[in-house]
C-alpha positions in Angstrom: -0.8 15.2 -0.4 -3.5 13.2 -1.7 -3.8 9.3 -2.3 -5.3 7.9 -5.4 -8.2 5.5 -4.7 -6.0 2.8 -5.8 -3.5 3.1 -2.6 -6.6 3.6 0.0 -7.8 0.8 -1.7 -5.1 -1.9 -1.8 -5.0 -1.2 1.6 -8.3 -2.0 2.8 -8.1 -5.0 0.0 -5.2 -6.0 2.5 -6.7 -5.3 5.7 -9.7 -7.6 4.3 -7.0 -10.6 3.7 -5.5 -10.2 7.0 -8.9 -10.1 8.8 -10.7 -13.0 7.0 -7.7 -15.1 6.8 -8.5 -18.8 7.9 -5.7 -20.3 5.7 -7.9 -20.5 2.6 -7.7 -18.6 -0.7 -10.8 -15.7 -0.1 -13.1 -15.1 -3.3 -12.3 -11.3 -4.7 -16.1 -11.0 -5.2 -16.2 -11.2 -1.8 -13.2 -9.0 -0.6 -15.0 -6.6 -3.4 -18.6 -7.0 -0.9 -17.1 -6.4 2.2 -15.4 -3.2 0.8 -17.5 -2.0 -1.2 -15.1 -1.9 -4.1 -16.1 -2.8 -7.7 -14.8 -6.2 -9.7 -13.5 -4.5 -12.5 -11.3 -2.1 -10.3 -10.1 -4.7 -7.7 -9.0 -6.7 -10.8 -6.9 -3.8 -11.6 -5.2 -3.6 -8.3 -4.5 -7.1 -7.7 -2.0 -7.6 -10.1 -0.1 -5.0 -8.8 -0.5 -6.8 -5.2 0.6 -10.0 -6.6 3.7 -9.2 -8.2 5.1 -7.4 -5.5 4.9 -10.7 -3.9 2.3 -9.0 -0.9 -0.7 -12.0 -2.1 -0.5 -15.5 -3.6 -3.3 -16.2 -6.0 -4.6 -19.5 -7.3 -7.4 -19.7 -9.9 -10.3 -22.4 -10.1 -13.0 -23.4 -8.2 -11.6 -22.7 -4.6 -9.6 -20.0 -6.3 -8.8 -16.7 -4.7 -6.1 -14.7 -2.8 -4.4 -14.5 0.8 -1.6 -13.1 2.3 1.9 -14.0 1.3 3.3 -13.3 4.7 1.6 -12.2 8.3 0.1 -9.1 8.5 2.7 -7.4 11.0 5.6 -8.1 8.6 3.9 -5.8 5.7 3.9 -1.6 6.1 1.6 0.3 5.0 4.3 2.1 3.3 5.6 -0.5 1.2 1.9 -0.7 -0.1 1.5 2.7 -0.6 4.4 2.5 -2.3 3.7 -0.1 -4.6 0.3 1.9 -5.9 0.7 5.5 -5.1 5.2 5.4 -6.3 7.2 7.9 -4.7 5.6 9.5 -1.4 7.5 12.2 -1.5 6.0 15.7 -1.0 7.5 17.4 -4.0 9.3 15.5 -6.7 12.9 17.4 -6.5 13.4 15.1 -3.4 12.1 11.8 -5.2 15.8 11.2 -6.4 18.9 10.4 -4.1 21.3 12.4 -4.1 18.7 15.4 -4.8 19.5 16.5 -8.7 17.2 19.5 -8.6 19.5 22.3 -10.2 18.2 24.5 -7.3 19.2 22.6 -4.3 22.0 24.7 -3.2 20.0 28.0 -2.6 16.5 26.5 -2.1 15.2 28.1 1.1 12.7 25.5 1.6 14.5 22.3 1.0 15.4 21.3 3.8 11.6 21.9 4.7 10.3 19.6 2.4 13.2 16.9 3.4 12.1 16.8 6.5 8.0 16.7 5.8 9.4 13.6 3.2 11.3 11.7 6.2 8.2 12.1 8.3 6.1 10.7 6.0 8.2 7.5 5.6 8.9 7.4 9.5 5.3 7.1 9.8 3.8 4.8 7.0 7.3 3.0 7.4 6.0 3.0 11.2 2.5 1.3 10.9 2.0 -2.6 9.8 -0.9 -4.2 8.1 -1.5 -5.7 11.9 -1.8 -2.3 13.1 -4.6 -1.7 11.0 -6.7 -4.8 11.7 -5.6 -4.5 15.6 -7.2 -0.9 15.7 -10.3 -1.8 14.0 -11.1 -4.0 16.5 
């Protein structure tokens, strides 16, 4: 499984707003700095941050963005999630209840079940504080 550029990077725009955070809005030119990460593309991936309710913006001269909530009450899943979609490792077990026609005799199934619940047991398992606490 591979993430797009757009999940590793909402997450280190994150990580950024949880480590800079001094109750003011922070400039996305210099979020985009710090990472490394160009205008144009953060300005595509903050929209997506902001209406999944993850960063309050507010324009004009001390505009910007922060965190919504604290860092420990986001997972990295539910950002992953909001830029990658589906984690799963094979679509067939994207849906609940599974409606792939070859569920009943798929030998592997129940492998790739499994692989998917790890996956969310373990992005579910990690918060934003996490990150920022191991960088440190």
């Amino acid at each position: 499984m591979k993430f797009s550029t757009k999940g590793r990077y909402a997450l280190r725009i994150m990580a950024d707003l949880a480590i800079h955070d001094n109750g003011e809005y922070i400039r996305l030119k210099d979020i985009a700095e710090r990472q490394s990460i160009t205008l144009k593309y953060m300005e595509q991936i903050m929209p997506l941050l902001t209406r999944a309710g993850y960063v309050r913006s507010y324009r004009g001269n001390n505009g910007g963005y922060m965190l919504a909530r604290k860092p420990r009450e986001y997972t990295v899943g539910e950002i992953l999630r909001t830029t990658e979609g589906s984690l799963a490792p094979i679509p067939c077990i994207e849906e609940q209840p599974n409606q792939c026609p070859r569920k009943e005799y798929c030998t592997t199934l129940s492998f790739w079940e499994g692989l998917g619940k790890l996956i969310d047991e373990y992005v579910d398992g990690v918060t934003l504080a996490d990150l920022i606490e191991k960088k440190n």
